[in-house]
C-alpha positions as CSV (number, residue, x, y, z in Angstrom):
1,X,71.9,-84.7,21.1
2,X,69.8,-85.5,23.7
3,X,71.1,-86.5,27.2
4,X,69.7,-89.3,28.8
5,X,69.9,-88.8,32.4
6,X,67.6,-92.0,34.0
7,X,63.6,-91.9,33.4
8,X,62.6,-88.4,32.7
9,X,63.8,-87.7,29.0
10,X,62.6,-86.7,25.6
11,X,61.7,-89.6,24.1
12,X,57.9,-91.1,23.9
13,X,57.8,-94.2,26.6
14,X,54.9,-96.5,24.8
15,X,56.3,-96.4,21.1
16,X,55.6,-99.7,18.8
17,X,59.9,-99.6,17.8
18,X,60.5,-99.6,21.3
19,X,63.0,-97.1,23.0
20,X,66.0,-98.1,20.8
21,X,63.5,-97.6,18.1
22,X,61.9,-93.9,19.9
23,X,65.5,-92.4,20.4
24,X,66.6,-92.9,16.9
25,X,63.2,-91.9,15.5
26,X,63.6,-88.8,17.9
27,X,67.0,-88.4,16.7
28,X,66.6,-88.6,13.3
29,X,63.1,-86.5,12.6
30,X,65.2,-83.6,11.3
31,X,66.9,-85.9,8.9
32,X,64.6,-88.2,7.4
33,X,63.2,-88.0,3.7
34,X,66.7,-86.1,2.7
35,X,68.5,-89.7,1.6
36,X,70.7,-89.9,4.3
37,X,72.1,-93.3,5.3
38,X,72.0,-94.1,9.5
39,X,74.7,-96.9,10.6
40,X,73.6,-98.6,13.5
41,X,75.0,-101.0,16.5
42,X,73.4,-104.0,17.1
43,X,70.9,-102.0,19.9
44,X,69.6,-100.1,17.3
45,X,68.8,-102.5,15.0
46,X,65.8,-104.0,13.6
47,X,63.6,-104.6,10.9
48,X,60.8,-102.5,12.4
49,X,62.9,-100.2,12.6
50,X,64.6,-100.5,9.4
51,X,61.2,-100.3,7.2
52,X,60.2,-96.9,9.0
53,X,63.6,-95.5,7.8
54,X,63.2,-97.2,4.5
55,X,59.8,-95.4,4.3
56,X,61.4,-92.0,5.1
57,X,63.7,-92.3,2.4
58,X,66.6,-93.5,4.8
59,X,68.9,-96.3,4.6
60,X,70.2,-98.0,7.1
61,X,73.2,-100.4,7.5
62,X,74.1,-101.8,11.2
63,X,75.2,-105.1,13.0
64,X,72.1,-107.3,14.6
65,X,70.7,-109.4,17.6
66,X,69.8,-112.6,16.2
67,X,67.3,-112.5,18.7
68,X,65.5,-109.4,16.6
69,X,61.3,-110.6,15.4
70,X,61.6,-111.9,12.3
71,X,65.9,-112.4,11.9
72,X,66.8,-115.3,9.4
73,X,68.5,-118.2,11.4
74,X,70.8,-120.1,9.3
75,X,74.2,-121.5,10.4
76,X,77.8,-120.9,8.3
77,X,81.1,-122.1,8.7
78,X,84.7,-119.9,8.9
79,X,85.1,-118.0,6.1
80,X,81.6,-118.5,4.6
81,X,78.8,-116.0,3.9
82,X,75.2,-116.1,3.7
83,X,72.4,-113.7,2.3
84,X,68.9,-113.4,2.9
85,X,66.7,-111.1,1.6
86,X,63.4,-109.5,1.9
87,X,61.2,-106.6,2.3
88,X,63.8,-104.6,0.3
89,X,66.1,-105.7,3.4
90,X,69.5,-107.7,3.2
91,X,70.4,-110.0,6.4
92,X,73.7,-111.2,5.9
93,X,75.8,-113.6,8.2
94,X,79.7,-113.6,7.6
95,X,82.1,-115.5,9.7
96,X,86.1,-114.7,10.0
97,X,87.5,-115.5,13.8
98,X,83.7,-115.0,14.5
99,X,80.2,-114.5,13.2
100,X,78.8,-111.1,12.2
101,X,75.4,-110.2,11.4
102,X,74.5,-107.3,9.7
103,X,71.1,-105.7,8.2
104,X,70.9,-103.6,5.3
105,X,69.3,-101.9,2.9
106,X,72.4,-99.9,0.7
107,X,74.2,-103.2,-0.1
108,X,74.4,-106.5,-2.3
109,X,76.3,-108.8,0.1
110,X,79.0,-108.9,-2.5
111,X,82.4,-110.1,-1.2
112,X,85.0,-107.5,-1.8
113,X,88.6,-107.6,-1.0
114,X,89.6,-106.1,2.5
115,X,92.7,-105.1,1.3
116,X,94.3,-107.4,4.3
117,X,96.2,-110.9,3.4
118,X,95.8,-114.0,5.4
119,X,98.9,-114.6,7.8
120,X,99.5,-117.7,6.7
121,X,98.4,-118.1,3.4
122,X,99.2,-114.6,2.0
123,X,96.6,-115.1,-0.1
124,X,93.5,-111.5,0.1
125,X,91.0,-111.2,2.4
126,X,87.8,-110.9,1.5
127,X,84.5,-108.9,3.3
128,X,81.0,-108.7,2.5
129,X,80.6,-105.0,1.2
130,X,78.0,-104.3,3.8
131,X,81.0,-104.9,6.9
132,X,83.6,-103.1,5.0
133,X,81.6,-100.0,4.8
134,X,80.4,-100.5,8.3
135,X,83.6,-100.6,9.5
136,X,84.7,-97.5,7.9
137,X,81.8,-95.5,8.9
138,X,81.7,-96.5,12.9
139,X,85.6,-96.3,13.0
140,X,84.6,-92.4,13.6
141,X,81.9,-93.1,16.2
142,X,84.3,-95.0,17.9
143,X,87.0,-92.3,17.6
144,X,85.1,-89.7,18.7
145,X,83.9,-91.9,22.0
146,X,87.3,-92.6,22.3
147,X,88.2,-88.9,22.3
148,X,85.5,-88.1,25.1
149,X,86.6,-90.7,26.9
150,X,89.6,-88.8,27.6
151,X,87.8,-86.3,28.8
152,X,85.6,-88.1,30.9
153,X,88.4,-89.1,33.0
154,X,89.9,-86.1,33.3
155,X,86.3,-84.6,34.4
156,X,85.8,-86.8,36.9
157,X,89.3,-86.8,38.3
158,X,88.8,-83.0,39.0
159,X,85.5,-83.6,40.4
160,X,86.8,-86.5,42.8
161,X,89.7,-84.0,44.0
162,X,87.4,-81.2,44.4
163,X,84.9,-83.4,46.6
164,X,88.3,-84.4,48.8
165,X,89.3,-81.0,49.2
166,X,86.0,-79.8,50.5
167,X,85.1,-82.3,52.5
168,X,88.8,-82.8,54.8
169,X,89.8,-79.2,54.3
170,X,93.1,-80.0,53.1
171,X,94.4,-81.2,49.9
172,X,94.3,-84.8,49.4
């Protein structure tokens, strides 16, 4: 873990992947060339990024910026999915209630079924493979964060009534 508190942390400034880039090649110098795969948020992710992994023997899967060097543009409609690939990379666009881009290099871009039915249809729901797994991966990041965030509140709380208690002398 490192703990980014402003300007003066761990991570090389001047780095060609850029500090998104830096912190997760920081991060992930203990892990690389063992297989591992690294699911990413849309700050994370790029190709530059991506090849370096893909060079250290880790995949990656994660949402994008379509404003990312080198992204595919193409345009879909509702319910529609498109692939691109390259460079042993997969950019796929998927639209449901709104677009999704993702980039990887573990998947096909095969539609599986979500296991959901539509409302009004009833008829199954279908998901590239790449946002399935995605979602079932960063459902624990965002659990955990959701966890801390608990805590966080409860920190600062203390800290807020601690600060009122010193500074009037009396309980607030």
């Amino acid at each position: 873990m490192i703990l980014y508190s402003g300007t003066d942390v761990d991570i090389p400034a001047q780095d060609e992947h850029g500090f998104s880039g830096s912190v997760v090649k920081t991060m992930m110098e203990p892990l690389l060339n063992k297989g591992h795969i690294l699911f990413t948020n849309n700050y994370y992710t790029s190709p530059l990024l991506t090849r370096y992994l893909l060079a250290h023997n880790t995949g990656v899967c994660g949402t994008m910026k379509l404003i990312r060097k080198e992204i595919p543009v193409f345009g879909i409609g509702v319910g529609e999915c498109q692939l691109r690939k390259w460079d042993n990379m997969l950019s796929v666009r998927w639209k449901d209630r709104r677009e999704v881009n993702m980039l990887t290099t573990i998947h096909t871009g095969a539609m599986l079924d979500s296991g959901k039915v539509h409302f009004q249809t009833n008829n199954p729901m279908y998901k590239p493979d790449c946002v399935i797994d995605y979602n079932v991966n960063m459902c624990l990041v965002d659990k955990c964060d959701m966890m801390l965030g608990g805590v966080e509140c409860v920190h600062r709380i203390i800290i807020t009534n601690f600060e009122s208690i010193t500074n009037s002398g009396s309980p607030p």
